[in-house]
BAPA-796139 format. One record per residue (C-alpha): residue number from 0; residue in one letter; x, y, z. Coordinates in nm, 3 decimals. Example, Ala and Ser with C-alpha at 12.3 -4.5 7.8 and 13.67 -1.06 7.14 Angstrom:
BAPA-796139
<r 0 "a" <1.230 -0.450 0.780>>
<r 1 "s" <1.367 -0.106 0.714>>
end
This chain:
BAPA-796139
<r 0 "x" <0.347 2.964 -0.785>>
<r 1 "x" <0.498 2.903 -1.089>>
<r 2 "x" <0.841 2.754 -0.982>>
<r 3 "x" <0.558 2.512 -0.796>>
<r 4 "x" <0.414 2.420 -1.091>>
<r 5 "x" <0.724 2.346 -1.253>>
<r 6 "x" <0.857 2.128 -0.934>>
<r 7 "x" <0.463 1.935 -0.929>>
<r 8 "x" <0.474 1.855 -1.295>>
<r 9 "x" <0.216 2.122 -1.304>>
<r 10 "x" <-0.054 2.086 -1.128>>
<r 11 "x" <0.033 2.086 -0.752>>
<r 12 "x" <-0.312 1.972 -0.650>>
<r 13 "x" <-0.208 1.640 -0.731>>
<r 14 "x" <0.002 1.636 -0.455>>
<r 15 "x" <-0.260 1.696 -0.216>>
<r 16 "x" <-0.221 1.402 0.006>>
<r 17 "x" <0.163 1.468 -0.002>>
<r 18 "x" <0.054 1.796 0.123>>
<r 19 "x" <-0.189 1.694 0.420>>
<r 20 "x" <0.040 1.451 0.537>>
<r 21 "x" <0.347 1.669 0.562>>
<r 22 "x" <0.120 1.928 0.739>>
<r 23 "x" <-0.034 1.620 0.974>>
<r 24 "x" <0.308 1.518 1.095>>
<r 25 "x" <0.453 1.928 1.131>>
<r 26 "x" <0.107 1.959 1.347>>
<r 27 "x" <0.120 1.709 1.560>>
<r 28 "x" <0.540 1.748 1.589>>
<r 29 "x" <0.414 2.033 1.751>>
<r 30 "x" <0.106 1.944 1.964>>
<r 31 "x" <0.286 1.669 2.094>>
<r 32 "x" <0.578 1.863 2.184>>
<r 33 "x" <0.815 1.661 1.964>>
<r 34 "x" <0.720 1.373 2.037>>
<r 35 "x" <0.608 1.230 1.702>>
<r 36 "x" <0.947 1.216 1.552>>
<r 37 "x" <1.158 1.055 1.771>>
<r 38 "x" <1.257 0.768 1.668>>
<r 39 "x" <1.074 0.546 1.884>>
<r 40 "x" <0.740 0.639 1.752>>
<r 41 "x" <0.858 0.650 1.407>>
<r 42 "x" <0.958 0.283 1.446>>
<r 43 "x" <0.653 0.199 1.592>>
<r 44 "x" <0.447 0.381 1.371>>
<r 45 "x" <0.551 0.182 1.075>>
<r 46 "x" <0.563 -0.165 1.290>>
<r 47 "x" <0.159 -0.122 1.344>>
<r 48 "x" <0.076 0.001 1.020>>
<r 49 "x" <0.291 -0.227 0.774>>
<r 50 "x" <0.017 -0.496 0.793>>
<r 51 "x" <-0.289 -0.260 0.675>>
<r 52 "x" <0.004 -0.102 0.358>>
<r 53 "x" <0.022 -0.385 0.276>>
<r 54 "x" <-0.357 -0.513 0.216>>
<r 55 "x" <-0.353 -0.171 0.076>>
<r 56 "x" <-0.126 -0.224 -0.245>>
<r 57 "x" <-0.368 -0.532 -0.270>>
<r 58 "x" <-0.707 -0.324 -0.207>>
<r 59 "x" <-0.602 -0.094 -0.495>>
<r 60 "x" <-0.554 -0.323 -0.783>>
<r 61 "x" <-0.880 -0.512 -0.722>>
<r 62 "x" <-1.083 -0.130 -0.690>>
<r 63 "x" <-0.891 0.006 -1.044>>
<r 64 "x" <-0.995 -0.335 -1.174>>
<r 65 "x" <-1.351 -0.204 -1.040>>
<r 66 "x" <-1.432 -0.437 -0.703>>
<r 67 "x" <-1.433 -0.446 -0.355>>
<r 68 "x" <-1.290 -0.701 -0.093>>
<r 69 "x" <-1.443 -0.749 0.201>>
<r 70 "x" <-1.315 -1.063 0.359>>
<r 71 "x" <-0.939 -0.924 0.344>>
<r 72 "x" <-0.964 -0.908 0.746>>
<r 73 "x" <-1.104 -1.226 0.755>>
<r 74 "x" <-0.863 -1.423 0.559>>
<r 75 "x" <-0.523 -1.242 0.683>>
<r 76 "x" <-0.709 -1.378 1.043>>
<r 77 "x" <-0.801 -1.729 0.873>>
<r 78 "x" <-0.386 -1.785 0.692>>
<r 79 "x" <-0.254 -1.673 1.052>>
<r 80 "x" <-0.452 -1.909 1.276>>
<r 81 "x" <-0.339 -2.183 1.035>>
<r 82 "x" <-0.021 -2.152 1.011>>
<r 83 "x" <0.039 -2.107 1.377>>
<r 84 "x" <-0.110 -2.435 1.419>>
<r 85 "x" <0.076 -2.554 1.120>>
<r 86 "x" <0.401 -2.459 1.352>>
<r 87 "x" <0.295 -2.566 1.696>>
<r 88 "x" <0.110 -2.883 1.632>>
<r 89 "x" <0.278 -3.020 1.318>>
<r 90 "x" <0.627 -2.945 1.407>>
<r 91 "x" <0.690 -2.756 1.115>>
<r 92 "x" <0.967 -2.523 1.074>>
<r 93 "x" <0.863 -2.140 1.079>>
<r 94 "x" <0.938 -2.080 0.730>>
<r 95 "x" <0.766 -2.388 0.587>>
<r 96 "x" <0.434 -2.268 0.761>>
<r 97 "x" <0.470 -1.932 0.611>>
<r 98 "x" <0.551 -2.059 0.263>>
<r 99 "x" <0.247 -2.258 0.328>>
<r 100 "x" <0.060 -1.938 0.469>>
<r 101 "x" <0.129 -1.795 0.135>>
<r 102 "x" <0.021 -2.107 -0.067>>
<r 103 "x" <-0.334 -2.096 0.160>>
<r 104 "x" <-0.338 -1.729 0.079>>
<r 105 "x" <-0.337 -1.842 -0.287>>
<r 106 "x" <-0.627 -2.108 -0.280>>
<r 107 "x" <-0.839 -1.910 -0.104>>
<r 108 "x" <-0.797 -1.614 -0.379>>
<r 109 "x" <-0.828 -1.880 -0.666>>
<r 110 "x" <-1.174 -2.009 -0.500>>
<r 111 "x" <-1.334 -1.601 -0.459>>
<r 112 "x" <-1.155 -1.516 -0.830>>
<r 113 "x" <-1.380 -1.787 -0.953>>
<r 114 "x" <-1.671 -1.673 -0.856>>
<r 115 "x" <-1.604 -1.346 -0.935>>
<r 116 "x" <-1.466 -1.394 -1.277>>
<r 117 "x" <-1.586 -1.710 -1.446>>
<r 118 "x" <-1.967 -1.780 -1.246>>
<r 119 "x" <-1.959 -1.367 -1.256>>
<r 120 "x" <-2.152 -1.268 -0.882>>
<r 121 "x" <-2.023 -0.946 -0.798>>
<r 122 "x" <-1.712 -0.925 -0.579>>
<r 123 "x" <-1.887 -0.731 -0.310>>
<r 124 "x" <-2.159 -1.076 -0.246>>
<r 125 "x" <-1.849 -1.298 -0.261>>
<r 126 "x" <-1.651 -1.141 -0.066>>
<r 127 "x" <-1.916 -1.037 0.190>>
<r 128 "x" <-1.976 -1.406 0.174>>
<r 129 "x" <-1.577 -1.508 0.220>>
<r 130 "x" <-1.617 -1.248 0.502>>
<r 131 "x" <-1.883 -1.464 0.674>>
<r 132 "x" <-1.647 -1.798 0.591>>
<r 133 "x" <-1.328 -1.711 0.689>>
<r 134 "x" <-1.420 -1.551 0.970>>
<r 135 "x" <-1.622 -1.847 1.132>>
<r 136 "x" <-1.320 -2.042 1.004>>
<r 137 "x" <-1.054 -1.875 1.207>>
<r 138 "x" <-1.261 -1.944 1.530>>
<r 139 "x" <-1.364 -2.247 1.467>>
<r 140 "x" <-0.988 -2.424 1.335>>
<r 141 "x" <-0.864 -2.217 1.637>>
<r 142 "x" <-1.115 -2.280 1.892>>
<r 143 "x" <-1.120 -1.954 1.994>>
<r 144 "x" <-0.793 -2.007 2.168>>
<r 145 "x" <-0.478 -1.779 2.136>>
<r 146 "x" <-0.227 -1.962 1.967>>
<r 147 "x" <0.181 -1.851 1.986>>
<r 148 "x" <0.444 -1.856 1.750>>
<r 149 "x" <0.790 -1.945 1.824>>
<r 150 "x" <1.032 -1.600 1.815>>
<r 151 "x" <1.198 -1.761 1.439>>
<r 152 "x" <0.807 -1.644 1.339>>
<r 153 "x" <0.792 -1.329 1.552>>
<r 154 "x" <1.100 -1.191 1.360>>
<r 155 "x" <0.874 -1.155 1.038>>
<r 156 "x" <0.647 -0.907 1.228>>
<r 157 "x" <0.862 -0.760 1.492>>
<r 158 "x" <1.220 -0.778 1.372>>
<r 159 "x" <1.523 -0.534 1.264>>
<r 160 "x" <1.751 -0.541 1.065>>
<r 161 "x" <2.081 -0.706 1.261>>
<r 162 "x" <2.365 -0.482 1.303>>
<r 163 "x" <2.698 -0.560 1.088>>
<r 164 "x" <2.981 -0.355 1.068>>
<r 165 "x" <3.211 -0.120 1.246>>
<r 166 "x" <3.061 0.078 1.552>>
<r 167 "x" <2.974 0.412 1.420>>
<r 168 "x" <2.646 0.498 1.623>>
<r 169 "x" <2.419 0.432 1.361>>
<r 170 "x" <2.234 0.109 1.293>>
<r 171 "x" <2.457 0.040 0.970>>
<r 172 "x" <2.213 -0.222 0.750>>
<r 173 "x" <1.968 0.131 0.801>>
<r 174 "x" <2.214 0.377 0.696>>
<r 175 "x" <2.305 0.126 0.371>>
<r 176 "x" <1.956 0.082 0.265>>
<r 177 "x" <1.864 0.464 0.263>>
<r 178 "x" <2.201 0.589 0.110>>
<r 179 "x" <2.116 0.294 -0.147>>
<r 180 "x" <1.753 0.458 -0.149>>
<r 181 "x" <1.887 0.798 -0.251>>
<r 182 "x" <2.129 0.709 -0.526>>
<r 183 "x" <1.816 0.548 -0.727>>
<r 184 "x" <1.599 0.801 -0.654>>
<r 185 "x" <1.884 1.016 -0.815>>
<r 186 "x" <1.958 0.782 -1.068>>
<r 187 "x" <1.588 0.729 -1.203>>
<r 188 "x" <1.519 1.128 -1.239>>
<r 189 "x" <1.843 1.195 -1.413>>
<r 190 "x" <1.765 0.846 -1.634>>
<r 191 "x" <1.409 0.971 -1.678>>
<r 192 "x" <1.524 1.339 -1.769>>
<r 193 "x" <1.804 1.158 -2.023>>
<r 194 "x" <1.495 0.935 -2.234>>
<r 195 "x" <1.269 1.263 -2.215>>
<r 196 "x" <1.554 1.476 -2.389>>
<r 197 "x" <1.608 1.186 -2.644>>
<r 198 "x" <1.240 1.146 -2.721>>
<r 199 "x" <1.219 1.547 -2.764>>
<r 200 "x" <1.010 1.576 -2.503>>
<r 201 "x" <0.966 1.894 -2.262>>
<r 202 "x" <1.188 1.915 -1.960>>
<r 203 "x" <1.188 2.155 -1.681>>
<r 204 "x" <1.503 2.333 -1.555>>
<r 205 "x" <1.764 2.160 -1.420>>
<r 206 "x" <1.713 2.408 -1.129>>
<r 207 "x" <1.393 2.206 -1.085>>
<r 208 "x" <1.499 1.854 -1.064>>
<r 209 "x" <1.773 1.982 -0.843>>
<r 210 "x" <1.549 2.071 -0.565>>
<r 211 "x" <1.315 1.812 -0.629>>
<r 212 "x" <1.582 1.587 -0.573>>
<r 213 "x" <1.738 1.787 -0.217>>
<r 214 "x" <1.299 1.764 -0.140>>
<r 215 "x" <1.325 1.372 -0.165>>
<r 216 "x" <1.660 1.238 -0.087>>
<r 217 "x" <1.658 1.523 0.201>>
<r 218 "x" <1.303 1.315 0.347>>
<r 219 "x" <1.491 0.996 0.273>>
<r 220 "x" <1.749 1.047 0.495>>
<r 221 "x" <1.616 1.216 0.757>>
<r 222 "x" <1.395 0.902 0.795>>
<r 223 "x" <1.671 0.661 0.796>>
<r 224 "x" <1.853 0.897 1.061>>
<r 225 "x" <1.535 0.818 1.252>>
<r 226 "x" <1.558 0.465 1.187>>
<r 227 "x" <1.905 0.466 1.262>>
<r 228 "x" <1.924 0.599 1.578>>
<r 229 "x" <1.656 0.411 1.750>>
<r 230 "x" <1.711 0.278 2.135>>
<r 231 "x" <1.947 -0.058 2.153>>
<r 232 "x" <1.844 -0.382 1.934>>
<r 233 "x" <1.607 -0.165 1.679>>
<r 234 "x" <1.692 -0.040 1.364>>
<r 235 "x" <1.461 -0.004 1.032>>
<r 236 "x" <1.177 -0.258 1.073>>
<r 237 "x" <1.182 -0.628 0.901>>
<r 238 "x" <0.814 -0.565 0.813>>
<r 239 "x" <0.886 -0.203 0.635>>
<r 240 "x" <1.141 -0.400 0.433>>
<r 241 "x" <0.936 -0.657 0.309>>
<r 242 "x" <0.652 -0.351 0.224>>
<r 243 "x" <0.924 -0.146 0.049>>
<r 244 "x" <0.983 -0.476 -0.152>>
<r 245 "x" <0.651 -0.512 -0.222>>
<r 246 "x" <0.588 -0.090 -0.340>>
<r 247 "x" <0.868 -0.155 -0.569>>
<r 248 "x" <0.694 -0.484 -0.717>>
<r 249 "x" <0.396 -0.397 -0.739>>
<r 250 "x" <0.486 -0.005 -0.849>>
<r 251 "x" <0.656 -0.187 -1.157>>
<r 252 "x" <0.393 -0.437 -1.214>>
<r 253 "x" <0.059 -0.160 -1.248>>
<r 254 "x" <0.265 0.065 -1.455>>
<r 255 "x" <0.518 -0.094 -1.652>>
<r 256 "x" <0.370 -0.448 -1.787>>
<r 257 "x" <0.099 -0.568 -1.988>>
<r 258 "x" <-0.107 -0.700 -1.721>>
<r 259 "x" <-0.076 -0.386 -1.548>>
<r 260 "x" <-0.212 -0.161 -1.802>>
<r 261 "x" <-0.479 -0.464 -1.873>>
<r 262 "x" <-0.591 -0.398 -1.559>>
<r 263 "x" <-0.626 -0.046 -1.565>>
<r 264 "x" <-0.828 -0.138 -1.886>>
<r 265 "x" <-1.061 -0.336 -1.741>>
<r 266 "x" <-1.196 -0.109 -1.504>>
<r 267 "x" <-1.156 0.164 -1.708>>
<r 268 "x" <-1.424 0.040 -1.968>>
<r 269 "x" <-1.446 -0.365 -1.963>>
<r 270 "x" <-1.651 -0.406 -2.234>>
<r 271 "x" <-1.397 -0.153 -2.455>>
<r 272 "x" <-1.099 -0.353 -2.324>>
<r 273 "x" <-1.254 -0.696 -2.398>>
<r 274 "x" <-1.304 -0.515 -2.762>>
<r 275 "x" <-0.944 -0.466 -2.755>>
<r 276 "x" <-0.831 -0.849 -2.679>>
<r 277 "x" <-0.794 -0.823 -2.330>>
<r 278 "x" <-0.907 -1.132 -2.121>>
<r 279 "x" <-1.135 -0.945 -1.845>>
<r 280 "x" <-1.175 -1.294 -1.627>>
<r 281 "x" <-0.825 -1.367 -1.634>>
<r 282 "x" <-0.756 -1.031 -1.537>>
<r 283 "x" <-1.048 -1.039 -1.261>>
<r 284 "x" <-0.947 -1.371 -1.113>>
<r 285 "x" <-0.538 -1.243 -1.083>>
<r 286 "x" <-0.657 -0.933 -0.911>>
<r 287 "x" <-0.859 -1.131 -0.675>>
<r 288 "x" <-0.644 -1.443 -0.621>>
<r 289 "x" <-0.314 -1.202 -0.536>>
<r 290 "x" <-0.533 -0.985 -0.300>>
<r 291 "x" <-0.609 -1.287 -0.077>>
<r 292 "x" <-0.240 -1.377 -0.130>>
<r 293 "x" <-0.107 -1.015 0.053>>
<r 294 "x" <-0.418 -1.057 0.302>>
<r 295 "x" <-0.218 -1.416 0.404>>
<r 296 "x" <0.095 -1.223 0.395>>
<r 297 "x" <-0.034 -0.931 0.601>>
<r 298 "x" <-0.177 -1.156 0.860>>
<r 299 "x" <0.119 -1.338 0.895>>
<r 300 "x" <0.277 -1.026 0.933>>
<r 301 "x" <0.016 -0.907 1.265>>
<r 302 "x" <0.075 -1.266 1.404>>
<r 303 "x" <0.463 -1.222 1.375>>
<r 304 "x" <0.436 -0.837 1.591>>
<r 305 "x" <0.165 -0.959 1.831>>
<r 306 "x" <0.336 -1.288 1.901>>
<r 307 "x" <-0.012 -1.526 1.839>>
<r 308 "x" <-0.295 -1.544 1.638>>
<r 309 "x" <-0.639 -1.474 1.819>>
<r 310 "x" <-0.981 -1.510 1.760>>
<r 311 "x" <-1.080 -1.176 1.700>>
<r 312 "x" <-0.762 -1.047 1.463>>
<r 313 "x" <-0.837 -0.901 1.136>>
<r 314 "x" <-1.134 -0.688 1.271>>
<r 315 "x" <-1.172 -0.405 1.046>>
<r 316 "x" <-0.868 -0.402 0.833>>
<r 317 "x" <-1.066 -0.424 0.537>>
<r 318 "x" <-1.215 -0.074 0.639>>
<r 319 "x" <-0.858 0.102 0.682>>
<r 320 "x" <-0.730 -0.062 0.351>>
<r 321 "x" <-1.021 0.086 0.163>>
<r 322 "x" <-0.993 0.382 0.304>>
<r 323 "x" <-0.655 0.422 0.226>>
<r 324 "x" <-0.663 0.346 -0.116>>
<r 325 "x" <-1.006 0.598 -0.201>>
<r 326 "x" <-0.777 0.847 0.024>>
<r 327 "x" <-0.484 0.806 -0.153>>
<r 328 "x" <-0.691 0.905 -0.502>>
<r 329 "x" <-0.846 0.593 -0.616>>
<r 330 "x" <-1.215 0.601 -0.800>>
<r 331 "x" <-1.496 0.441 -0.724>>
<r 332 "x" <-1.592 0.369 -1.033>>
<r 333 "x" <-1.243 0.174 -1.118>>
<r 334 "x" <-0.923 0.220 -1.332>>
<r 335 "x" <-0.764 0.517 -1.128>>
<r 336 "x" <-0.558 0.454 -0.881>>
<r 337 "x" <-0.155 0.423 -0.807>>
<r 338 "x" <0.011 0.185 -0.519>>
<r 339 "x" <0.199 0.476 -0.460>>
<r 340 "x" <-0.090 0.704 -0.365>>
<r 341 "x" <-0.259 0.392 -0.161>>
<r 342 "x" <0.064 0.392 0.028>>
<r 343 "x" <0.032 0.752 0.125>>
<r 344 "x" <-0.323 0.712 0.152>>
<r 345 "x" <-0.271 0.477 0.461>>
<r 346 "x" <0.010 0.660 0.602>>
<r 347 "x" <-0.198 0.982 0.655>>
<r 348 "x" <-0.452 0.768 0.831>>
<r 349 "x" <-0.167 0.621 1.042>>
<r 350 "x" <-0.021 0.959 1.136>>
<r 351 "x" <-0.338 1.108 1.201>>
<r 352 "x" <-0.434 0.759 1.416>>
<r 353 "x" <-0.069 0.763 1.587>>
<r 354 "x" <-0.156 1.161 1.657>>
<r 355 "x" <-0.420 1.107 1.860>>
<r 356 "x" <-0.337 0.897 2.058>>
<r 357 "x" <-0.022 1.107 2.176>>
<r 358 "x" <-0.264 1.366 2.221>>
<r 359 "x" <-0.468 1.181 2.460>>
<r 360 "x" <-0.808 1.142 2.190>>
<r 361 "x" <-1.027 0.873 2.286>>
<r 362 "x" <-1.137 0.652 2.050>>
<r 363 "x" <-1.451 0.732 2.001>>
<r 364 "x" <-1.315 1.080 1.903>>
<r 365 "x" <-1.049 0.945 1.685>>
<r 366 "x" <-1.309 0.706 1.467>>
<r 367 "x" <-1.523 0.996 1.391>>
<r 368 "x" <-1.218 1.232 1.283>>
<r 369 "x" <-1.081 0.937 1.090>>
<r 370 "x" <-1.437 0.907 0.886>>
<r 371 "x" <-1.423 1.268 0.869>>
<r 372 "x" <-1.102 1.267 0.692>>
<r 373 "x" <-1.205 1.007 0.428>>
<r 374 "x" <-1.535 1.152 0.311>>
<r 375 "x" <-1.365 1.526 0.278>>
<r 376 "x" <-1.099 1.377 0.072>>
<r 377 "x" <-1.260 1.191 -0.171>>
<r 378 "x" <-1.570 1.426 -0.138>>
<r 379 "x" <-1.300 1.662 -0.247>>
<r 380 "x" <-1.125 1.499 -0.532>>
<r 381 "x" <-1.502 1.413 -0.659>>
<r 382 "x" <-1.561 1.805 -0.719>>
<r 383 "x" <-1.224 1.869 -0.866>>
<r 384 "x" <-1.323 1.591 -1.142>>
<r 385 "x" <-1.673 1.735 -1.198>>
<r 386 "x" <-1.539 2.085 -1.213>>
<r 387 "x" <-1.317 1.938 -1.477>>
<r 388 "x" <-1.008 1.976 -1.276>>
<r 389 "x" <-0.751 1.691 -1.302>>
<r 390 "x" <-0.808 1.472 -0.929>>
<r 391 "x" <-0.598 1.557 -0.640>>
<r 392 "x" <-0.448 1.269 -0.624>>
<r 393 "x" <-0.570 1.080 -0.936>>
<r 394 "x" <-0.221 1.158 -1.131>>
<r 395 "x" <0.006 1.147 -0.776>>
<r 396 "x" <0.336 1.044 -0.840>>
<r 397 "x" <0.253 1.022 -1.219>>
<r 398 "x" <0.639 0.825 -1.330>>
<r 399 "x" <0.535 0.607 -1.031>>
<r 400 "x" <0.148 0.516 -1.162>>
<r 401 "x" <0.007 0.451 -1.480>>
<r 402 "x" <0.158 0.553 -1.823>>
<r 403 "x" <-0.128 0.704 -1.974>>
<r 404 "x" <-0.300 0.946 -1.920>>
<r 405 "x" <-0.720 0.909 -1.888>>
<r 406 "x" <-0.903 1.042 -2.271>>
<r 407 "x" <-1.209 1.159 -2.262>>
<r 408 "x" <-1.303 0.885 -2.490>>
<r 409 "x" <-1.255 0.535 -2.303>>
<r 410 "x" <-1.226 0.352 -2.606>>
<r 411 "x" <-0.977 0.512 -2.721>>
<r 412 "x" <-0.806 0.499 -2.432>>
<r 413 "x" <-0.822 0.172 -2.381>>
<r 414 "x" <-0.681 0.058 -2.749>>
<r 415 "x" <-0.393 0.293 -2.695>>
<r 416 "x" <-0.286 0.118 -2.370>>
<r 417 "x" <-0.325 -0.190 -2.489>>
<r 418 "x" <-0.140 -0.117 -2.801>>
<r 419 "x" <0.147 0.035 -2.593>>
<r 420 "x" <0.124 -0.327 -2.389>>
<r 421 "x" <0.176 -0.569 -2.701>>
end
């Protein structure tokens, strides 16, 4: 127990999710008789998820920042129906409609950020309301009709990385990317070990960050031998690149800058943080306006893998982002959270969905496990904080999330961030 706590930073109920989705994919590995990590599924899993991470890296800045969006669904549905008919009927090429996609993504976050932040109706009414709008919107620009997208388009949601290289049996772009992978995971521990021995800080063993490191990198590449090794003509999937592009972004943005920690502030304690110089509307309107920007980027996304935009796309997804983002240790009550744990947040609900379904559950079955799951995790990390036990998952991946860690006295806590931000 003790070499655990030194491996966890500690505490190892932090790693809780970490945990239950290890011990998700080892059961069903087993239940399904193998059949979970082949490759096939693997690639698959991560091609029908990608959409919903991504709405989830959104989701969790604008619940630390302490809202809600609703019409996530609805917009991603709205951006893809456009620019479909921004390619078909106006000739355009694909990547002009997407940059255009993303542009639409933009206005439509700028128009809910305003009423959010500067008229100052609650972001649950407005975006129940953009709900209502965008989704009449999509079926009404659209018709109701199914409207294709040229294959150019398709590759954004359903492409692979193209093979380059000598023949060696491996998809080589996927073998690159995780050996590149590995080296920084290596590189930032011994980096983060180096400033933590300058600063005089405490360091575990170096027996410690030598297994943590075989732990990781040892993951890492088994997943890209997965990816890999995939039948003909796949390899790792164009939409898990542009999400691991986006974890890395966005990891850097809510931890390491000024309007990271600002908004961590603001839904911490606004009225402390405004105290403290920090422009709570500003902040309120960003959080909102890049939300709808990743909800036009996720749709985009769906409409690339399912080859048109529909009617009735974007059903729900606002459900399995929140719920990936309170599973993955966010709070209710705002300014705790890390993209990291949202990611892993909506990969246990993607496992456990993909699980299922090998098994054979129906889906009436699977919904109510799936509900299950979310109110016993968060019903869980709830206790742990009111027992005053640190969350499960409210300090996962701690180098990866915020810098600080939560006082007792918000405040306080929210001068000292902002002081470490200026």
């Amino acid at each position: 127990m003790n070499a655990l706590k030194k491996l966890f930073g500690g505490n190892t109920r932090q790693f809780g999710m970490i945990f239950a989705l290890v011990a998700l994919i080892v059961f069903f590995e087993i239940f399904t008789e193998g059949r979970t990590l082949t490759s096939g599924n693997v690639i698959n899993l991560f091609n029908g998820n990608s959409y919903i991470l991504i709405l989830a890296i959104g989701m969790v800045l604008v619940i630390i920042a302490g809202h809600i969006d609703l019409s996530v669904g609805s917009v991603a549905a709205f951006v893809g129906v456009c620019v479909s008919l921004f390619i078909r009927d106006w000739g355009l090429p694909w990547y002009i409609g997407v940059l255009m996609g993303l542009g639409l993504g933009v206005l439509i976050g700028m128009w809910q950020g305003f009423w959010v932040a500067y008229v100052g109706i609650p972001a649950f009414i407005v975006t129940l309301s953009g709900m209502l709008i965008f989704r009449g919107a999509n079926q009404f620009v659209g018709k109701s009709n199914t409207i294709p997208v040229p294959a150019d388009f398709q590759y954004i949601g359903s492409g692979y990385l193209a093979e380059f290289g000598p023949k060696t049996g491996y998809n080589n772009p996927t073998m690159l990317i995780g050996l590149l992978a590995v080296a920084f995971v290596i590189f930032s521990e011994i980096r983060s070990r180096r400033n933590a021995k300058k600063l005089g800080a405490e360091v575990p063993e170096a027996w410690v960050m030598v297994l943590k490191l075989v732990l990781v990198c040892g993951a890492i590449l088994y997943a890209t031998y997965l990816f890999a090794t995939g039948r003909p003509g796949t390899s790792f999937p164009v939409p898990g690149l542009i999400l691991a592009v986006l974890i890395i972004v966005y990891g850097f943005i809510s931890s390491k800058t000024v309007i990271g920690r600002h908004i961590y502030a603001v839904g911490g304690n606004r009225h402390a943080a405004e105290l403290s110089g920090v422009q709570s509307k500003k902040v309120n309107f960003l959080v909102m306006m890049n939300m709808s920007f990743l909800a036009g980027l996720a749709g985009m996304i769906f409409v690339g893998r399912s080859t048109a935009s529909g009617p009735f796309d974007g059903v729900g997804w606002e459900l399995d982002a929140i719920a990936a983002v309170f599973i993955g240790g966010a709070a209710v009550t705002g300014g705790v959270g890390t993209v990291i744990g949202s990611i892993i947040g909506g990969l246990v609900m993607a496992v456990l969905n993909n699980g299922l379904q090998l098994l054979g559950v129906g889906a009436d079955l699977t919904q109510i496990i799936k509900g299950l799951v979310l109110l016993i995790a968060v019903a869980f990390d709830v206790y742990n904080k009111t027992q005053g036990k640190k969350s499960i998952v409210g300090m996962l991946m701690k180098n990866f999330g915020r810098s600080s860690e939560i006082k007792a006295d918000e405040t306080t806590q929210t001068k000292e961030v902002i002081s470490r931000g200026i």
